[in-house]
C-alpha positions in Angstrom: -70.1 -14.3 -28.0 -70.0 -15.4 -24.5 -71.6 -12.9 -22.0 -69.9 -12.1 -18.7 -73.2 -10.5 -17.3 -74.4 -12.1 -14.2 -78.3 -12.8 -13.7 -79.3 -13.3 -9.6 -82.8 -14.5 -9.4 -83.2 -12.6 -6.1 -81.3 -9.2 -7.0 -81.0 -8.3 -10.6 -78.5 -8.1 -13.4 -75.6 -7.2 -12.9 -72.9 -6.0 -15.9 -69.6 -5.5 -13.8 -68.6 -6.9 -10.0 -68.0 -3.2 -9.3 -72.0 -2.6 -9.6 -72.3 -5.2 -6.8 -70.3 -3.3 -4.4 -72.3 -0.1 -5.9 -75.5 -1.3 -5.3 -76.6 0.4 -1.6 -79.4 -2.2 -1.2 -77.5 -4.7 -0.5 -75.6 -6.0 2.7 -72.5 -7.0 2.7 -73.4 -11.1 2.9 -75.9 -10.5 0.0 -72.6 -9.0 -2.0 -70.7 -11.5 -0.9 -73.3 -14.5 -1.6 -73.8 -12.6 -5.2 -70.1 -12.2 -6.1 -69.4 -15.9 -5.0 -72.2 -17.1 -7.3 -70.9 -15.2 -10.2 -67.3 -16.6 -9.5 -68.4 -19.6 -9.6 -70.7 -19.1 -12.9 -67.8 -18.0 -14.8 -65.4 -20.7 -13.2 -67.5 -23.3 -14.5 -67.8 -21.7 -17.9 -63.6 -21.3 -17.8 -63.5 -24.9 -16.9 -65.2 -26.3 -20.2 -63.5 -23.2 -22.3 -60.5 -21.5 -20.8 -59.9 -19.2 -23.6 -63.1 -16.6 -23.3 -61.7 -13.5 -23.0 -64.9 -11.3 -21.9 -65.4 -14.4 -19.4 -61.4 -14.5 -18.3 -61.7 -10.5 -18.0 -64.5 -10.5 -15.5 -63.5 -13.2 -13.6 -60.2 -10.9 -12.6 -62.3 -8.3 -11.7 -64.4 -10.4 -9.4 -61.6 -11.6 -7.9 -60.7 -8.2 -7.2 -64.3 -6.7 -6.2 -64.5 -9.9 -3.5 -60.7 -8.9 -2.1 -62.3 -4.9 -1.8 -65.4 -6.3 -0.2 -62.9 -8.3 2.3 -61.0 -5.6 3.2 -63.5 -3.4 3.9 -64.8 -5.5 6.2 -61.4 -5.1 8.5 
């Protein structure tokens, strides 16, 4: 099985995109550089198999975490 998790070599593991916007030690750029990363992790892994479901799933939800993130902003 393909894991979704996401692995930043400067800020930890993360399970979910919501524990990104969770995490208080982080500004927002270092969310935003993080979620961006991730989106494009799983972007690369949907481009060489488009049918991982765990992958497809958390790709929604970043989508999703990085529109929060945006509108918070405003």
């Amino acid at each position: 099985m393909m894991s979704s998790k996401f692995d930043h070599p400067t800020h930890g593991s993360y399970d979910k995109p919501e524990d990104v916007l969770k995490d208080d030690r982080l500004s927002d750029g270092e969310k935003e550089t993080i979620l961006s990363e991730w989106r494009s992790s799983l972007q690369q892994i949907l481009k060489n198999d488009p049918n991982v479901p765990e992958v497809k799933a958390t790709s929604e939800s970043l989508d999703t975490a990085i529109e929060n993130l945006s509108a918070a902003r405003t």
